[in-house]
C-alpha positions as CSV (number, residue, x, y, z in Angstrom):
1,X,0.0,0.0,0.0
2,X,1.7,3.4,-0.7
3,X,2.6,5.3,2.1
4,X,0.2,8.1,0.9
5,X,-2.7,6.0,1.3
6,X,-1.4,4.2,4.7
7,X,-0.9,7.9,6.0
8,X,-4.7,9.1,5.2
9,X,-5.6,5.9,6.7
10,X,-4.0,6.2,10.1
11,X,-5.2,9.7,10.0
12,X,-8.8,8.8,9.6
13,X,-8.3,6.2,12.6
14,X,-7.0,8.4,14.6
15,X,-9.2,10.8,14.2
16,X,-12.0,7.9,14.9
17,X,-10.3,7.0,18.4
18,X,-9.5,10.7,19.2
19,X,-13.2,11.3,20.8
20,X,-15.0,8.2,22.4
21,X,-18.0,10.2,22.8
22,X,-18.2,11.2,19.1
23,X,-21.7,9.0,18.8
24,X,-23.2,10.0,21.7
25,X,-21.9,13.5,21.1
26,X,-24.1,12.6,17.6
27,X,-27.2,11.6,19.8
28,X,-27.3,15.0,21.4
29,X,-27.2,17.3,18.7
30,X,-30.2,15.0,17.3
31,X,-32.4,15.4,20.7
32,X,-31.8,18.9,21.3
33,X,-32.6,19.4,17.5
34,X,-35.5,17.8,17.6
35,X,-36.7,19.4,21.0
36,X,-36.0,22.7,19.3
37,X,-38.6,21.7,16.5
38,X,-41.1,21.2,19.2
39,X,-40.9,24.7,20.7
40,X,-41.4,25.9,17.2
41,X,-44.5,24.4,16.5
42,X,-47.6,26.4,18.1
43,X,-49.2,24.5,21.1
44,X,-52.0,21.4,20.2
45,X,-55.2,21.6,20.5
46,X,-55.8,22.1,23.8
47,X,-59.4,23.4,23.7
48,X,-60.5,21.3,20.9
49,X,-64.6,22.8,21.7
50,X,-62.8,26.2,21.1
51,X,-62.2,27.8,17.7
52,X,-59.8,29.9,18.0
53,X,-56.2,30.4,16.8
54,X,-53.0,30.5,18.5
55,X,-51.7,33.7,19.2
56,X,-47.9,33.8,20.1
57,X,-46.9,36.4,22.9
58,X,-43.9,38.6,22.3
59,X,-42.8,38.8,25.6
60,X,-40.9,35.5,26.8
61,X,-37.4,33.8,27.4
62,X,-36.1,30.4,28.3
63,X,-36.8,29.5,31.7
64,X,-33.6,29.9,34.0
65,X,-32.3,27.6,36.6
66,X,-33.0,28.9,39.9
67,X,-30.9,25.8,42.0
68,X,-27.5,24.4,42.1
69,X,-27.2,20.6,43.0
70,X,-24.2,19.0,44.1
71,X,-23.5,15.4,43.8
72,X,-20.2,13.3,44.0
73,X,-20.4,10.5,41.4
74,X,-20.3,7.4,43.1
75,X,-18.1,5.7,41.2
76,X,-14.2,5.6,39.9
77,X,-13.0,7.7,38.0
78,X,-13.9,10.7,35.8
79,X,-14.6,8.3,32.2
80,X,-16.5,5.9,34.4
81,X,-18.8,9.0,35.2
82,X,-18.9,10.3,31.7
83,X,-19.1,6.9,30.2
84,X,-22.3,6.3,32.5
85,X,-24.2,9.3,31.5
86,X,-24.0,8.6,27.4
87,X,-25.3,5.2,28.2
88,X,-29.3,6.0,27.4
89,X,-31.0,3.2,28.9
90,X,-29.1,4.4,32.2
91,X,-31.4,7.2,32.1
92,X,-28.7,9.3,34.4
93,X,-27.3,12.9,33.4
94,X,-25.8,16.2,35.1
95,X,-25.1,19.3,33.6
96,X,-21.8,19.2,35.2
97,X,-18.9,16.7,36.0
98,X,-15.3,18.2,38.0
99,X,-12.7,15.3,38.2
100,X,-10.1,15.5,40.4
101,X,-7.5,17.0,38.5
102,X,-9.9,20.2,38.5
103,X,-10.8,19.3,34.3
104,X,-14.7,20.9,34.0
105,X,-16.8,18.4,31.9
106,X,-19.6,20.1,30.4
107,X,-22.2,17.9,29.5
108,X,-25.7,19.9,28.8
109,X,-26.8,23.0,28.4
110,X,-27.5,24.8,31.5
111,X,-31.8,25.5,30.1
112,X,-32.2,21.5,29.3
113,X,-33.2,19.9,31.9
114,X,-30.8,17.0,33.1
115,X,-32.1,14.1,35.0
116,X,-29.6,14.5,38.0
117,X,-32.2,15.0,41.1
118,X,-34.2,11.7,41.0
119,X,-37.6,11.6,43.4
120,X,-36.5,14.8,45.7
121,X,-38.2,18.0,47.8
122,X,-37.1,21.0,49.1
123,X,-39.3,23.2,50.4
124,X,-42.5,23.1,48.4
125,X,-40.8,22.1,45.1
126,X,-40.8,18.6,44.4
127,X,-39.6,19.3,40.5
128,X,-35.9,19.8,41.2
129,X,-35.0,18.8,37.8
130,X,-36.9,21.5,36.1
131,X,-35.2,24.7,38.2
132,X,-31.5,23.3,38.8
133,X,-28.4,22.6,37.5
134,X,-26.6,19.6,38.7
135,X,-23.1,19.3,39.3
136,X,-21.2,15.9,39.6
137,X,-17.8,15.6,41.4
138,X,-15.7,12.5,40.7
139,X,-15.3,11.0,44.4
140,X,-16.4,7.4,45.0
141,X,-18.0,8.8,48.7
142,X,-15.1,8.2,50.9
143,X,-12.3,10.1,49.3
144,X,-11.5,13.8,50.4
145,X,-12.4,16.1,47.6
146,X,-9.0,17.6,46.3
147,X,-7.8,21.4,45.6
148,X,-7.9,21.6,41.9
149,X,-11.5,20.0,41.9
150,X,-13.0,22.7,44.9
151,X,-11.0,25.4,42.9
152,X,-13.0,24.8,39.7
153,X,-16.1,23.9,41.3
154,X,-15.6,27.4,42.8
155,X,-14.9,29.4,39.6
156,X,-17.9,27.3,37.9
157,X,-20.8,28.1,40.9
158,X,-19.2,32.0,40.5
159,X,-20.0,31.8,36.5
160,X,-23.8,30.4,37.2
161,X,-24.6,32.5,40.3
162,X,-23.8,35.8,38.3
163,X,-25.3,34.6,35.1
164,X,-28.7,33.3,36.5
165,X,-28.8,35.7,39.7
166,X,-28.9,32.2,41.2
167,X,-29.7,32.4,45.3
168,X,-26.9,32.0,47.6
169,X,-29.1,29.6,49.6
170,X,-30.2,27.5,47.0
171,X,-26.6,25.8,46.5
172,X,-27.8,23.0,48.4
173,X,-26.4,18.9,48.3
174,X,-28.0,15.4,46.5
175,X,-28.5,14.4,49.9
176,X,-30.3,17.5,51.6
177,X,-32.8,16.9,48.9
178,X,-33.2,13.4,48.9
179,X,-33.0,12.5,52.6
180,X,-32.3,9.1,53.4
181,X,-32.0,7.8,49.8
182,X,-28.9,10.1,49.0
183,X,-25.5,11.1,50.7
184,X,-24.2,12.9,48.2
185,X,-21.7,14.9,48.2
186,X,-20.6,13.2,51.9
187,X,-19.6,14.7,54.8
188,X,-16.1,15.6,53.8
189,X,-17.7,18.0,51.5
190,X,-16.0,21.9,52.3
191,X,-19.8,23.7,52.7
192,X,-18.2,26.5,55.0
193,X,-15.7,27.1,52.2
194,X,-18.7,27.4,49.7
195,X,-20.7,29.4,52.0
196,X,-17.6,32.0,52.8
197,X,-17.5,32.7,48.9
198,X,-21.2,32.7,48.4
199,X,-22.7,29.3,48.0
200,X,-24.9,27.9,49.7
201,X,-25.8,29.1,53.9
202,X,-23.6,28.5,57.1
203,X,-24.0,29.8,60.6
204,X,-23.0,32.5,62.5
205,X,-20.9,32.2,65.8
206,X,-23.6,31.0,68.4
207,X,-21.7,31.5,71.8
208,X,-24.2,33.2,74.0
209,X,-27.1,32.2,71.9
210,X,-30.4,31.1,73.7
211,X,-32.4,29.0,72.0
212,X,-36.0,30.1,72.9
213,X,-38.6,27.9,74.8
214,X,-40.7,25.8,72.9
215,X,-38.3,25.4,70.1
216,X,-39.6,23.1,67.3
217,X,-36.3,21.3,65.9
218,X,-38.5,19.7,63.3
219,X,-40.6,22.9,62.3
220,X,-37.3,24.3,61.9
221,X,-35.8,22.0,59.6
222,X,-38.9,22.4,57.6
223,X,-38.3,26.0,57.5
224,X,-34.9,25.3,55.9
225,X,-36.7,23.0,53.5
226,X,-36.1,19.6,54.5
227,X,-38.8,16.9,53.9
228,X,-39.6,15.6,57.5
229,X,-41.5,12.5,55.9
230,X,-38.7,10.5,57.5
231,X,-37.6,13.1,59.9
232,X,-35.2,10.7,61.0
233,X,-33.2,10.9,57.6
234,X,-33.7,14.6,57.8
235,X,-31.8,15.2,60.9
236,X,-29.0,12.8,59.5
237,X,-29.1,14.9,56.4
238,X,-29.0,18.1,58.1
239,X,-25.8,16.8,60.1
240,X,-23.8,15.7,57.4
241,X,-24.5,18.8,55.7
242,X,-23.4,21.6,58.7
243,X,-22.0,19.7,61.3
244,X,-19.7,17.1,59.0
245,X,-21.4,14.2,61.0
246,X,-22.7,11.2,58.9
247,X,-24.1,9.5,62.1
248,X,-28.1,9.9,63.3
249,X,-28.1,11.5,66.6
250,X,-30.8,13.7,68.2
251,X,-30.2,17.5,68.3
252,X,-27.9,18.6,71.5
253,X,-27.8,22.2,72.9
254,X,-24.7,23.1,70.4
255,X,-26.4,21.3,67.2
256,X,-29.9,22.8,68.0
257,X,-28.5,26.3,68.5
258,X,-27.1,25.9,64.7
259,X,-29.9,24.8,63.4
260,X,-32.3,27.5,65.5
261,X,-29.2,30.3,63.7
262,X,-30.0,29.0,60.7
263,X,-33.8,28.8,60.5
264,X,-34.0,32.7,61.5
265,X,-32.2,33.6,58.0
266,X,-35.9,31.8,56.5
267,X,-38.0,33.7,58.4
């Protein structure tokens, strides 16, 4: 075979092997194509009795993500991760996936809506999908988070917070959302360090706080925006998240004067 032809051959290899996700890369233009044909066509007939024509408003924009979720993966390794969410019948995305070496994986568009929540509440909203971006961070659950991962996670929440005027309390964890069926992302997770550059709530210094009489511990966690429908679960959740404890132990005078803090900032 003349070197000529050999070389445009290795070429066209290589350029085969060079992206792994080239066909699932493929799949995603297709879908978000075809979603964008959807919007364009006027609504059904959604009074069929009614004859009337569709009349498109002038005055709309894409609907904006109002929460940040933060996950850790589960699993080992960054291409594990990215491998599992191009798999379709996994049925498993995130906007978002920071492996350890601090390399930002951007994997849908921020106004899609990534399937990253899972059956989840906070507060009144049981839709989490529809009004957050999720973010993934490779660590299997009992690994310590590393510098250049926290450092782009940082720089990332700072580019979505100003550009959707996203709430600093509503950078919230997997497992604050999904008591007792998440852990996500585990108590070695820095939330102080999030909450001392913007993200997400932490308490104040609470020496010389008195916790009133008749303090409801559970109305409180409510208040916050935990689901008490297994309020044991929510307690856990609430501890891993602000006192870096993974265990189930009822509220003490120190842990119920953090959580009484925090529950007058949603008042």
């Amino acid at each position: 075979m003349p070197k000529r032809i050999l070389l445009v051959f290795y070429i066209i290899i290589l350029g085969c092997s060079h992206n792994p996700y080239k066909e699932s890369n493929k799949m995603y233009k297709h879908q978000v194509k075809d979603l964008g044909k959807q919007i364009q066509q006027p609504p059904a007939d959604y009074f069929p009795l009614q004859d009337s024509p569709f009349i498109g408003t002038v005055n709309f924009d894409l609907r904006k993500p109002n929460f940040v979720i933060i996950h850790h993966t589960a699993q080992n390794g960054c291409p594990e991760t990215l491998h599992t969410f191009t798999v379709k019948k996994l049925q498993v995305s995130a906007h978002y996936v920071i492996c350890k070496d601090g390399t930002v994986h951007h994997m849908l568009n921020d106004y899609l809506r990534a399937w990253q929540a899972g059956l989840s509440k906070w507060g009144n909203n049981s839709d989490i999908n529809s009004s957050s971006i999720g973010i993934e961070l490779d660590n299997n659950g009992y690994e310590t988070f590393t510098d250049p991962q926290i450092n782009s996670l940082l720089i990332l929440l700072d580019s979505l917070k100003t550009k959707y005027k996203i709430p600093q309390e509503n950078f919230i964890g997997h497992g604050d959302i999904a008591p007792g069926r998440k852990v996500d992302p585990n108590w070695r997770f820095p939330w102080k360090l999030l909450a001392d550059h913007g993200f997400g709530d932490w308490y104040s210094d609470t020496t010389g706080m008195i916790v009133p009489a008749g303090f409801n511990d559970y109305l409180a966690l409510r208040i916050i925006g935990y689901n008490l429908k297994d309020s044991m679960a929510a307690v856990t959740s609430f501890r891993r998240h602000w006192l870096q404890d993974s265990s189930y132990r009822a509220f003490d005078s120190a842990s119920e004067k953090i959580l009484y803090n925090l529950s007058l900032k949603y008042q």
